[in-house]
C-alpha positions in Angstrom: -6.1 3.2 -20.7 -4.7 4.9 -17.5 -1.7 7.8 -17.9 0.8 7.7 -16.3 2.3 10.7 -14.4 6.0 11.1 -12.5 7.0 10.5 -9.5 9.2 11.7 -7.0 11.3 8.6 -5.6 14.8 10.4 -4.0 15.2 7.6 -1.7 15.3 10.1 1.6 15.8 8.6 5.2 13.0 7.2 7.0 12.6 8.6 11.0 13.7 5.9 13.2 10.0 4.8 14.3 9.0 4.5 10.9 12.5 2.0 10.2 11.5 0.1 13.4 7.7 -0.5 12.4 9.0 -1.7 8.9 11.0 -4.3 11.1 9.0 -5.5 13.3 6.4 -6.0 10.6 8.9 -8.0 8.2 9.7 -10.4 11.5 5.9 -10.9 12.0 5.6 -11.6 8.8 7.5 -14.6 8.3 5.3 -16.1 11.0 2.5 -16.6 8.9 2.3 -19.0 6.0 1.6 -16.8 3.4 2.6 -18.1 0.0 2.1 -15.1 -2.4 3.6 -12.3 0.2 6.5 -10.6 -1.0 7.6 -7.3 0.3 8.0 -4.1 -1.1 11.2 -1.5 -1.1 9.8 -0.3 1.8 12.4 2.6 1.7 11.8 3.5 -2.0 7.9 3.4 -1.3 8.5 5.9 1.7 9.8 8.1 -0.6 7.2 8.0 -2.9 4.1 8.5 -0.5 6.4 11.3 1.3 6.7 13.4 -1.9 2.5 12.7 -2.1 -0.4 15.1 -0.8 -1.8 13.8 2.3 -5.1 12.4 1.3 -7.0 9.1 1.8 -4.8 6.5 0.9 -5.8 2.7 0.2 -3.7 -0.1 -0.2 -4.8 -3.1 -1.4 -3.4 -6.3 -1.2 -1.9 -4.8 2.6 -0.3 -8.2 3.6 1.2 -7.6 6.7 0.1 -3.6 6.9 3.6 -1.8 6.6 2.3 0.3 4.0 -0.7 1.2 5.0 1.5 2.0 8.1 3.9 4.0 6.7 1.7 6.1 5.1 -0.6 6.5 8.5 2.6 7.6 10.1 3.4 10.1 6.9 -0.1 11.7 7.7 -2.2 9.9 5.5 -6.1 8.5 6.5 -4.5 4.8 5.6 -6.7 2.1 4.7 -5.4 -1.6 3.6 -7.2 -4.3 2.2 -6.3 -7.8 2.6 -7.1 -11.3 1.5 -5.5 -13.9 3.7 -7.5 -13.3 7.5 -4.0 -14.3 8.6 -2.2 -11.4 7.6 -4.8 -8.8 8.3 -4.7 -10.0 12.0 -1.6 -9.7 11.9 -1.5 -6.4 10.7 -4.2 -4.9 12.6 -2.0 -6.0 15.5 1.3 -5.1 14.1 -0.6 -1.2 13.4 -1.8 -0.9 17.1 1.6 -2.1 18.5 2.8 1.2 17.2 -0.2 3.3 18.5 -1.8 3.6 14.4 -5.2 4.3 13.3 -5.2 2.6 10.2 -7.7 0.4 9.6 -7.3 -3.0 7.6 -10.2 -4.8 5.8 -10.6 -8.4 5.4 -11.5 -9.1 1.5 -10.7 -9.0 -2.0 -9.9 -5.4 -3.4 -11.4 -6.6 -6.3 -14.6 -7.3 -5.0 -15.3 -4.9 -1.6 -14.0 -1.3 -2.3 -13.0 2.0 0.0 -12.8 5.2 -1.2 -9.7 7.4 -1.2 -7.4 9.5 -3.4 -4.3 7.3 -3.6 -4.9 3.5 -4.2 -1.2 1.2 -4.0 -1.1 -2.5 -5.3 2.1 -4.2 -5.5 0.5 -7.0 -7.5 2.0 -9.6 -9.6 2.6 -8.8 -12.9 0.0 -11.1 -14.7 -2.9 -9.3 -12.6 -1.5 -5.2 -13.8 -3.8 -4.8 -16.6 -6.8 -6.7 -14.1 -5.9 -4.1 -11.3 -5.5 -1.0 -13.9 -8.9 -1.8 -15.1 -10.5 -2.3 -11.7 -9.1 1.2 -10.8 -10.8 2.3 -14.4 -14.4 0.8 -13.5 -14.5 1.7 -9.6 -12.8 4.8 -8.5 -13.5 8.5 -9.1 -11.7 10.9 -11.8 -9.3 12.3 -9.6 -7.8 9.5 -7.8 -4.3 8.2 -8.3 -2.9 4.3 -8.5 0.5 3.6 -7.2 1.6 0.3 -8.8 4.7 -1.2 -7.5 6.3 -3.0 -10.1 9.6 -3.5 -9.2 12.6 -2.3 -6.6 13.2 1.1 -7.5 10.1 0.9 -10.3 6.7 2.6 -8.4 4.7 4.4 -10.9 1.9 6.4 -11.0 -1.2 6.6 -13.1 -4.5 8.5 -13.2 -7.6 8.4 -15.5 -6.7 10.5 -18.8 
C-alpha cells in the first residue's frame, strides 16, 4: 500500500513557450489514430511538477510527449514511455521541434523500466491499483508516483 503525500497544485501561469508546446502537441495529436489518448490538465499538471524538486522524472504512458515536455522545460531529466510507435514518433518529433532533450521510449511501462525520482501515469482508472503495484515491485524507496486521476485531482504517493 503506497501513502500518499500533498501536493502543491495553485494553478500558476505557464511561460508562453511552455503554452505554445502544449498546443502544438494537442494539434499533432489528433492526427494520429489513437484510441485510448486522452489528455491531461496540462495547466494543473504544470503546477504540480513546478512546485516538485528537479530530479529524473518518467512518464509513462507519454502519448504525444507534452509531459514529458513540460517537465524537460521546468528543468527536469524527462523521460516518457509510450506504447503506440505512432505517438512516440510523434512525440520525439513534437520534443525536437521545440529544441528538448527528452527522450521517449517505445514500450510498455509495465514491462521495460527507467529509473528516476518522479514516475507520472495518467492511467485509466481500472489499471490504478496495477500501476500502484508496479511502482511497489520496480522502483527504489525514495521515488515518488504522480497519478493523474482527474482534472484538478493529481496525487502523490511514495512507498510507506
Amino acid at each position: 500500500m503506497l501513502s500518499e503525500i500533498p501536493l502543491n497544485t495553485k494553478i500558476r501561469a505557464m511561460p508562453k513557450s511552455a503554452s505554445l508546446f502544449v498546443n502544438d502537441g494537442l494539434s499533432r495529436s489528433k492526427t494520429i489514430n489513437c484510441f485510448d489518448f486522452v489528455p491531461s490538465d496540462y495547466k494543473v499538471v504544470y503546477a504540480v511538477l513546478y512546485s516538485m524538486p528537479r530530479e529524473r522524472f518518467c512518464e509513462w504512458g507519454s502519448g504525444i510527449g507534452i509531459i514529458t515536455g513540460l517537465a524537460d522545460m521546468l528543468g527536469f531529466d524527462a523521460c516518457g514511455i509510450e506504447i503506440n510507435d505512432q505517438m512516440a514518433t510523434a512525440s520525439r518529433e513534437l520534443l525536437a521541434d521545440f529544441g528538448l532533450s527528452a527522450t521517449i521510449k517505445t514500450g510498455d511501462y509495465f514491462e521495460i523500466s527507467h529509473d528516476a525520482d518522479i514516475y507520472f501515469a495518467y492511467c485509466w482508472p481500472g489499471q490504478i491499483l496495477r500501476v500502484e503495484q508496479n511502482f511497489l515491485s520496480i522502483i527504489p524507496d525514495q521515488a515518488k508516483l504522480l497519478i493523474y486521476y482527474s482534472a484538478e485531482d493529481v496525487r502523490c504517493k511514495v512507498k510507506p
